[in-house]
N, C-alpha and C positions, 0 to 999 in steps of 0.2 A: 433267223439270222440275227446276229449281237448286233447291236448301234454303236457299242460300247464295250471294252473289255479291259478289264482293270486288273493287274500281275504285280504280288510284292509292293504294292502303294504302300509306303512309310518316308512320315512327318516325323525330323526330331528338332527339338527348340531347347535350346543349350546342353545337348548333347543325349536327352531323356526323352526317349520314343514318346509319341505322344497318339500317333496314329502307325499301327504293328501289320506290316504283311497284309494289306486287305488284297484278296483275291476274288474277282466276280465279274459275271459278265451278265447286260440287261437284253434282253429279246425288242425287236424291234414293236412298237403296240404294246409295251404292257404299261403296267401302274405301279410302282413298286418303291413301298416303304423301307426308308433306312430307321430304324428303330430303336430305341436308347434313352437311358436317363441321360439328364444334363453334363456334360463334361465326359460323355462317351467319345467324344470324337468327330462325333457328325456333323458339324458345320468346318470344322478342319479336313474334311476328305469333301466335303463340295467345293471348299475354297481352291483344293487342289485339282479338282475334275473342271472346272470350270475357268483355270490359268491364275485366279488371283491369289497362287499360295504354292509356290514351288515345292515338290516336291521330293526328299531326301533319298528317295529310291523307291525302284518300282516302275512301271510303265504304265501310260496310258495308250488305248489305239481306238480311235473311232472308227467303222465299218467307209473304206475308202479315202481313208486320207493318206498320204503322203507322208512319208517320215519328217520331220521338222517341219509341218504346216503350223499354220496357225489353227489353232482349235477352235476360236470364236465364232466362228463360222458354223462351228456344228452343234451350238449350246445356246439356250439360254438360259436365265438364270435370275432368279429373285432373290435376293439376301433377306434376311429374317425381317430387319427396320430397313424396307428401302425408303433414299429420300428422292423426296422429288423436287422440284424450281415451281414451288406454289404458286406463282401468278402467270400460271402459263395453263391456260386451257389442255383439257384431256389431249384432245387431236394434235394441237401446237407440241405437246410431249411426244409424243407415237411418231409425230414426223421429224423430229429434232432427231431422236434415240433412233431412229430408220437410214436415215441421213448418217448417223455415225458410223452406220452395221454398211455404208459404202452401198445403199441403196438412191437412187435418183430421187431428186425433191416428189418429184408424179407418183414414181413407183412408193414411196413411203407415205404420201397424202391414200393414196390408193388401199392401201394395205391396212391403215390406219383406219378408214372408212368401215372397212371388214371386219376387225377385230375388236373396234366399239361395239360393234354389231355384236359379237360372236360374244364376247364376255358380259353383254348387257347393259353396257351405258350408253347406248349410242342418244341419247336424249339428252347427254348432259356432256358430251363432245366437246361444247362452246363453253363450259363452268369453268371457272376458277379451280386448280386443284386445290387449292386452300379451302375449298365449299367441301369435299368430297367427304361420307362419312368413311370409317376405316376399312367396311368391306368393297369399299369403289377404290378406295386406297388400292388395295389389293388387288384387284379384278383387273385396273389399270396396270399396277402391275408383273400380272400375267402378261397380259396385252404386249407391253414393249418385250417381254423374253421372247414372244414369238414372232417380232416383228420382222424379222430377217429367216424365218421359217427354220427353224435349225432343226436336227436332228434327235433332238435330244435338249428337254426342258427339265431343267432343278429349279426347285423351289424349297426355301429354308427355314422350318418353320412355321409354313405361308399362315395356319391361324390362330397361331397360340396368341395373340397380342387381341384378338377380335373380339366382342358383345357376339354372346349365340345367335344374333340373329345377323353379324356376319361372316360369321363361321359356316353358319349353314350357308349363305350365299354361296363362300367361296368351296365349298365341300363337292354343292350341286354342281357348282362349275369345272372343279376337277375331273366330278364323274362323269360329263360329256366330254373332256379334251381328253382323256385318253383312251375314247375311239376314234380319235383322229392323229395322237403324236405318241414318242415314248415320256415319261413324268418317271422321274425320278426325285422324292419329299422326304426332307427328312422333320421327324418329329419325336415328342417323346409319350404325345395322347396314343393311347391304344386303341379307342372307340375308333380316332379317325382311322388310322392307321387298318384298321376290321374293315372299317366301312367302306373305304377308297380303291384299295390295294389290291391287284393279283398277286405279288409275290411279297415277301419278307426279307430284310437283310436285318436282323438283331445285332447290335452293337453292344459292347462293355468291355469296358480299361480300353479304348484305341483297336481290339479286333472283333472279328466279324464270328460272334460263338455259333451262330445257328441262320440256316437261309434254306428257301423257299417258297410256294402255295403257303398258305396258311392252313389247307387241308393235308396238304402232306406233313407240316408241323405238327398239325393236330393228330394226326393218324402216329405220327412216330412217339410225340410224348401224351399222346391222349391219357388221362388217368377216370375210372370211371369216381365218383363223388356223391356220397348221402347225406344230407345237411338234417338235423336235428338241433331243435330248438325245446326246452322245456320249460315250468312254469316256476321252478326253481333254482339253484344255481347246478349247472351242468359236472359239478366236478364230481358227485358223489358215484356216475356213469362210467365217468370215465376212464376209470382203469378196467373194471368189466368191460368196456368197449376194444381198450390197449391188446386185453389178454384174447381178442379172436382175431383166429391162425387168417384169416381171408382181410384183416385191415392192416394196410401199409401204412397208416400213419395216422394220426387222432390230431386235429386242430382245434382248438376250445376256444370260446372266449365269453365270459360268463354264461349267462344262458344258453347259448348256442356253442354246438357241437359238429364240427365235419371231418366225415371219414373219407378217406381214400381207401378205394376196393381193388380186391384182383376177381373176386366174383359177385358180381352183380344179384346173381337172382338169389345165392343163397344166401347174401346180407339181408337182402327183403325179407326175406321170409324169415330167416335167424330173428332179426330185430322186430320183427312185427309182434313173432313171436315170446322175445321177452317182455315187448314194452305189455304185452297181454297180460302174458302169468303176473309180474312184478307188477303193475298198475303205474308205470311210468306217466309220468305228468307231460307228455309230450303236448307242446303246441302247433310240432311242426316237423313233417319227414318229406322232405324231396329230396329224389332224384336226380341228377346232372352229370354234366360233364364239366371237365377243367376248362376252362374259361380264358380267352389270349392273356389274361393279366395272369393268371397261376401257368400259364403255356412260358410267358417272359421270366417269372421271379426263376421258375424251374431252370433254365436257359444260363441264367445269366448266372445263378446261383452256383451253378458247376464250376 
C-alpha cells in the first residue's frame, strides 16, 4: 500500500517550471532515493511534499487523510542545514519540537527518551547542542522528524555536509530506520544512494527520467563492459577496437580503454585473441558491468 502518491507535482517561480509533472508513488517500508545532480529539483519537491513550498499544480495524498488535512502530521522532515537553539540540550530540543507536533509535555519527554535511544545519543541527552559533532547534529535531527511518529520521513541531503566518519554514522542509521518507517532522501552521492535505497527516483531539468529497484534499473539499461588498460597510449587500438560489429561504443582515456559489448563471450575471446597475435602491451583486461554512475549519466543523458 502507497504512504504517499504524488500526481502532476509542478513548481513554477516567475512563471518557469522549475519542478515538471512529477508522478510517483512510495510503498509503505521502503527506503527510496530521489536522485540528481545539483539544481535537478530535489529539495524544491521535498519542500513541496512536506507543506513548506506550495505547489503550482499537481496533487498530493497521504494513505488516509482527508481532503484539506493538515499534512504535518503525516511527515517528517530534515532540511539539508537544519538549525538548532544551541543552548538547549538534545532532550530539551526533542521535547520543545514534540510539544510543537501537539504532543503533551510527558508524551514528548517520553518519546524523546526513545529516540536518543534509538539514533544513539542517548548519553549526551543533557549536552549542549552547541557540543554536538555534525553527525549528532544529524542524528538528532532525525530524532525530532520522528518525534510525532508520522508516516512518512524526508530527509534532504542528510550527509552531504558530514566528515566520513559522520556519514557513515548517519548511513548506518538510516539502514536500521527503514525497517521500521517509510524514508524518503534526496541526494546527489550515488555510493549512498546504492547503499541505503530499495527503490530509485532519478531526477534531471525538474522531472523524474527513470524510477525504480535499482535491480530493475540495472536489468533494463544494464550494458555488459571490458576495461583495457595498456602500457602505452591507448589510441593506436582504438579504432581496430571501433571497427568490431559486437562494440557499442569505445571510451578512451589515455592508457585506458572501455568497451561497451552486445556479446560478451566473443569479445573475450576476439580480444584475447588479438592482444595474442599483435603482442598488445596490455596491463589490464576486466570484465564488468555498468556501474549506477554510468546506469545515471545513461538516464539523465537521454
Amino acid at each position: 500500500m502507497s504512504v504517499i502518491t504524488v500526481a502532476g507535482l509542478t513548481k513554477k517561480f516567475d512563471g518557469k517550471e522549475v519542478v515538471k509533472q512529477l508522478t510517483f508513488s512510495l510503498d509503505n517500508g521502503s527506503c527510496v532515493a530521489l536522485l540528481g545532480p545539483n539544481g535537478a529539483g530535489k529539495t524544491t519537491t521535498l519542500r513541496m511534499l512536506s507543506g513548506l513550498l506550495k505547489h503550482s499544480a499537481g496533487s498530493i495524498t497521504f494513505e488516509g487523510m482527508e481532503k484539506g488535512a493538515d499534512i504535518r502530521k503525516y511527515i517528517g522532515y530534515l532540511p539539508q542545514y537544519p538549525v538548532f537553539h544551541q543552548w538547549m540540550s538534545g532532550k530539551e530540543f526533542l521535547v520543545y519540537v514534540g510539544q510543537l507536533a501537539r504532543l503533551t509535555k510527558q508524551e514528548a519527554s517520553t518519546r524523546a527518551e526513545q529516540l536518543l535511544e534509538r539514533v544513539g545519543i542517548a548519553e549526551a541527552k543533557n549536552r549542549r547542542i552547541g557540543k554536538y559533532s555534525g553527525g549528532m547534529k544529524q542524528r538528532l535531527g532525525i530524532a525530532q522528524a520522528m518525534i510525532h511518529e508520522p508516516k512518512l520521513i524526508m530527509l534532504d541531503e542528510p550527509v552531504s555536509s558530514l566528515d566520513p566518519i559522520g556519514r557513515r554514522e548517519v548511513l548506518n542509521l538510516m539502514e536500521e530506520l527503514k525497517e521500521q518507517t517509510t524514508i524518503l532522501f534526496s541526494t546527489h552521492i550515488l555510493n549512498d544512494a546504492e547503499e541505503v535505497s530499495d527503490e530509485l527516483l532519478l531526477m534531471s531539468e525538474g522531472r523524474i527520467v527513470e524510477s525504480g529497484s535499482l535491480e530493475h534499473l540495472r536489468s533494463k539499461h544494464q550494458t555488459e563492459k571490458i576495461e583495457l588498460a595498456f602500457k602505452d597510449d591507448s589510441n593506436k587500438y582504438t579504432e581496430r577496437l571501433q571497427s568490431l560489429p559486437w562494440v557499442t561504443e569505445v571510451q578512451k582515456e589515455r592508457k585506458e580503454v572501455q568497451l561497451l559489448v552486445t556479446d560478451m563471450e566473443t569479445a573475450r575471446k576476439e580480444i584475447f585473441w588479438m592482444a595474442n597475435m599483435e603482442d598488445w602491451p596490455l596491463t589490464k583486461f576486466e570484465i564488468s558491468r555498468t556501474s549506477l554512475e554510468d546506469l545515471f549519466m545513461k538516464v539523465v543523458s537521454q
